[in-house]
Backbone as numpy.savetxt, mean C-alpha at the origin, in Angstrom:
# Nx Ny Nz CAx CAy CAz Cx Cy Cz
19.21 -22.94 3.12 19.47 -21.73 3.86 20.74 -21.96 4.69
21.73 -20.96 5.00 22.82 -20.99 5.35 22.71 -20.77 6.99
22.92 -21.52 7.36 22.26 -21.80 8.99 23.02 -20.68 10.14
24.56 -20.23 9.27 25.27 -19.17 9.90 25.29 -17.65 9.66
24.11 -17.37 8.66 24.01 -16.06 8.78 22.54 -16.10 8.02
21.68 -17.01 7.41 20.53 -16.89 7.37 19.81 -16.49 6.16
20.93 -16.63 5.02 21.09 -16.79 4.06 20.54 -17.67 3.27
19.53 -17.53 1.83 19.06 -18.17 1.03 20.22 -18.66 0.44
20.22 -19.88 -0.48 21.27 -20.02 -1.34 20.67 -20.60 -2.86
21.08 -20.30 -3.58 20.29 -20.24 -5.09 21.54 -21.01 -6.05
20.65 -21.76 -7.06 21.39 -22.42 -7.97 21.20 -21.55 -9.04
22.11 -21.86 -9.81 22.19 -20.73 -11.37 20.78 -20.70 -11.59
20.01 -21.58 -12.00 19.02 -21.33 -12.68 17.91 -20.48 -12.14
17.82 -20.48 -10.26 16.98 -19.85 -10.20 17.73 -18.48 -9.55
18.51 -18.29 -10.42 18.39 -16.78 -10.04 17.99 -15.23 -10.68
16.92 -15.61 -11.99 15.97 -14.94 -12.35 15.28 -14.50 -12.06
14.68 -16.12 -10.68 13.76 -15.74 -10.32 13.89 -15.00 -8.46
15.20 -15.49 -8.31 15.66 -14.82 -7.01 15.61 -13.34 -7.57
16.28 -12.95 -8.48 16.20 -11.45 -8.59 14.77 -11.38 -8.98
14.04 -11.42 -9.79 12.67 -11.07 -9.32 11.83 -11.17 -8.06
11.94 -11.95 -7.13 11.40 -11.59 -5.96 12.05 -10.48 -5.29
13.27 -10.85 -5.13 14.42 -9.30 -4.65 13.05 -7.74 -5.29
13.41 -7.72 -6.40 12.31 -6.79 -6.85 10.54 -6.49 -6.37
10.14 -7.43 -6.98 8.84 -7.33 -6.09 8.62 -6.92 -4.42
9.93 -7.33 -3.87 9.84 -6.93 -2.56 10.09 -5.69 -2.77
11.06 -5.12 -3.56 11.22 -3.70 -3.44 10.16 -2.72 -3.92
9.35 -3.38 -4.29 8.16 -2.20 -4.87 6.89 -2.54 -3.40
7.63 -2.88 -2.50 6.60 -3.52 -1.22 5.02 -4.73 -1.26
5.88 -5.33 -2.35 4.88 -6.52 -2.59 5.03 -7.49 -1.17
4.18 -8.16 -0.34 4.73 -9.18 0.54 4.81 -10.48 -0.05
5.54 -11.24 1.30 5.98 -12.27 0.40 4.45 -13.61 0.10
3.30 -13.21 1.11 2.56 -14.51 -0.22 1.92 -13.66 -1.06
1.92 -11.89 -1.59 1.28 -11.70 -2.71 2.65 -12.23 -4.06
3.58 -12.27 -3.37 4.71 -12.47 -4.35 4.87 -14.27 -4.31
4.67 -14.89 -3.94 4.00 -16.29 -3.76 2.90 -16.53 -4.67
1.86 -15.79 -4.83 0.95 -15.94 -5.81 1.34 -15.50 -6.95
2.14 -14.42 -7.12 2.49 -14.10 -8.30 3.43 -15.19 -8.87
4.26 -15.50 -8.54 5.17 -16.61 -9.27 4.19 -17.59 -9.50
3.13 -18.37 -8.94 2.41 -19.21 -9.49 1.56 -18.70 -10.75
1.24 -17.69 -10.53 0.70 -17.18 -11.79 1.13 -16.89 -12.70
2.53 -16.87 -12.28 3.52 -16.42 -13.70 3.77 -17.99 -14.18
3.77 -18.65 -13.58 4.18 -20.12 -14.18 2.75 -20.92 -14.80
1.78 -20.58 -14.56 0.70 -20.78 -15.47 -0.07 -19.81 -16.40
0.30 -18.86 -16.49 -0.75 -17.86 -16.74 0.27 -15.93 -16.85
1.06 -15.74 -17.38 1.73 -14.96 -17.31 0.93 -13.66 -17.13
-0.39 -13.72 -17.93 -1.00 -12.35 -18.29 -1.71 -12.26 -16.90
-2.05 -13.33 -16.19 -2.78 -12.87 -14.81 -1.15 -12.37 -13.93
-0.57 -12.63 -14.14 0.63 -12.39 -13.23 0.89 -10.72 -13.21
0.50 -10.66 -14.60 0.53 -9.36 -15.20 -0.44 -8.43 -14.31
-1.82 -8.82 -14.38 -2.84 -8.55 -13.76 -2.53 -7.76 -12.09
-1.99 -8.89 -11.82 -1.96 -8.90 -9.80 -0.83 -7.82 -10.01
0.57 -7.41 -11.04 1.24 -6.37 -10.83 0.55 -5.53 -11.06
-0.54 -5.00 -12.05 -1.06 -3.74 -12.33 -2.18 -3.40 -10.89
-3.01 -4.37 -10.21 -3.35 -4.27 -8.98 -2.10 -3.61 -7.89
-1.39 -4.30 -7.96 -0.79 -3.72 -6.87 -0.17 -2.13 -7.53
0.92 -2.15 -8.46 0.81 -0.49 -8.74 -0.53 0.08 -8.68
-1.56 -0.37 -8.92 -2.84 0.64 -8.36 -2.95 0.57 -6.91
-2.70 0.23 -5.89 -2.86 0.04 -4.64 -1.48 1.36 -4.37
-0.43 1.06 -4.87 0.37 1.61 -4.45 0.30 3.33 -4.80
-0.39 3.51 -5.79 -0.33 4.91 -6.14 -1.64 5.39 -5.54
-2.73 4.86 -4.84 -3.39 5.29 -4.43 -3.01 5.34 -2.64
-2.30 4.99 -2.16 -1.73 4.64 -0.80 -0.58 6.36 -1.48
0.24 6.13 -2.34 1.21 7.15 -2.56 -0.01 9.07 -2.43
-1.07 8.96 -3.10 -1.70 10.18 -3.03 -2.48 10.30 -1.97
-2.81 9.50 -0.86 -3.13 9.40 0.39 -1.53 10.32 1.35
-0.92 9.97 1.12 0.76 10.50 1.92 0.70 11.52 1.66
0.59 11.68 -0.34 0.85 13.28 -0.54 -0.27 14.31 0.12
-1.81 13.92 0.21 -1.99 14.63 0.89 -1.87 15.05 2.16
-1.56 14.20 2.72 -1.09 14.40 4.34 0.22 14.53 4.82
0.91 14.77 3.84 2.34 16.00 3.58 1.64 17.24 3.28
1.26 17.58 2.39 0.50 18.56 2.77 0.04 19.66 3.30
-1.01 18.74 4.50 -1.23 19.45 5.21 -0.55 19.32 6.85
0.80 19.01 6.72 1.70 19.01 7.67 2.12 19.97 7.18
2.85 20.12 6.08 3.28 21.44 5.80 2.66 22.81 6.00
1.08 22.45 6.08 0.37 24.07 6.19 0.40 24.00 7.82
0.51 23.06 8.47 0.85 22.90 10.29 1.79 23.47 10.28
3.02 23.51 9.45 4.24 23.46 9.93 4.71 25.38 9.41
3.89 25.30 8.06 3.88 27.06 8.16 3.14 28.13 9.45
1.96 26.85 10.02 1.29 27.71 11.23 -0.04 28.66 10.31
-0.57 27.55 9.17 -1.68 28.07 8.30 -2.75 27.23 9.38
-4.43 27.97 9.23 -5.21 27.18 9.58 -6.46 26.82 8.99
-5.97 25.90 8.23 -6.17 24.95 7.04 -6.31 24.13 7.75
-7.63 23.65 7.86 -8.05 21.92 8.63 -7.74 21.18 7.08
-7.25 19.70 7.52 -7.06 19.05 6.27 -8.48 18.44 5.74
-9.27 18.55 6.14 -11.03 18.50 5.81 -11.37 19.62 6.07
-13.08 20.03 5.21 -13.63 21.16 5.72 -14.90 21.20 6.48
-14.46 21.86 7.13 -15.51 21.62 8.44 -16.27 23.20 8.41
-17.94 22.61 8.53 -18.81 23.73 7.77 -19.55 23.54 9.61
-19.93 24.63 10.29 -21.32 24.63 11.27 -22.15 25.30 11.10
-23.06 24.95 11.92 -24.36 25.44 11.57 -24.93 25.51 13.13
-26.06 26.43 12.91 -26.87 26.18 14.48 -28.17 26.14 13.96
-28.65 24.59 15.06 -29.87 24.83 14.85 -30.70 25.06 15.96
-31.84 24.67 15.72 -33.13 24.80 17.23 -32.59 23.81 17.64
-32.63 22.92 18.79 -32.86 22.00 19.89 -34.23 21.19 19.44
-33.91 19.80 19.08 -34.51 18.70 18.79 -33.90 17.60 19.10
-34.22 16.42 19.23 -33.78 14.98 19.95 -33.54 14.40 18.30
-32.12 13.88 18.50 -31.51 13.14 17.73 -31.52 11.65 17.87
-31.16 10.94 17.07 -30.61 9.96 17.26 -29.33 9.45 16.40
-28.33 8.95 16.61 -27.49 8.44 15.81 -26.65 6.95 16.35
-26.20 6.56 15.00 -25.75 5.28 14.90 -23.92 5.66 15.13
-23.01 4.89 15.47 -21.99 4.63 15.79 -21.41 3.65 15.11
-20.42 3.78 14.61 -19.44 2.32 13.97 -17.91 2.88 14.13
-17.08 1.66 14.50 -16.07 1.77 14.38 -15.31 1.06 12.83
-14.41 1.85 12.49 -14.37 1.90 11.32 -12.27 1.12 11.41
């Protein structure tokens, strides 16, 4: 590492694999899931394979989580009143409850 600006420095050969981490970071892999992946790619390519198709599933389910909550910013932002859940009431008689609590 280049002690004056903090800089990796790479020999020819590994810069396959420098540009593949470059990448993996860009699809927001961190760096020890991308740590495990290079070990897995160096024994085992098809699990390497594996932990990328995990993470594109992580990522497109994190991606349709956003889209819905774009959304319903947008129906905020038209001034619709559209709760982004639906919220149903009811009335009943007066009876003693009890309920449990968790933080989640």
């Amino acid at each position: 590492m280049d002690s004056s600006n903090g800089y990796r420095r790479y020999r020819g050969e590994q810069l396959a694999t420098a540009r593949l981490i470059a990448m993996l970071r860009g699809i927001d892999m961190s760096l020890s899931e991308v740590g495990e992946l290079l070990v897995d790619l160096s024994q085992s390519p098809g699990v390497a394979g594996q932990r990328l198709n995990a993470h594109l599933f992580e990522l497109e389910n994190r991606h349709t989580s956003r889209r819905s909550l774009v959304r319903h910013i947008y129906a905020i932002l038209r001034e619709e009143e559209h709760p982004m859940f639906t919220i149903q009431t009811r009335s009943l008689s007066a009876r003693r409850v009890m309920s449990i609590q968790r933080r989640l």
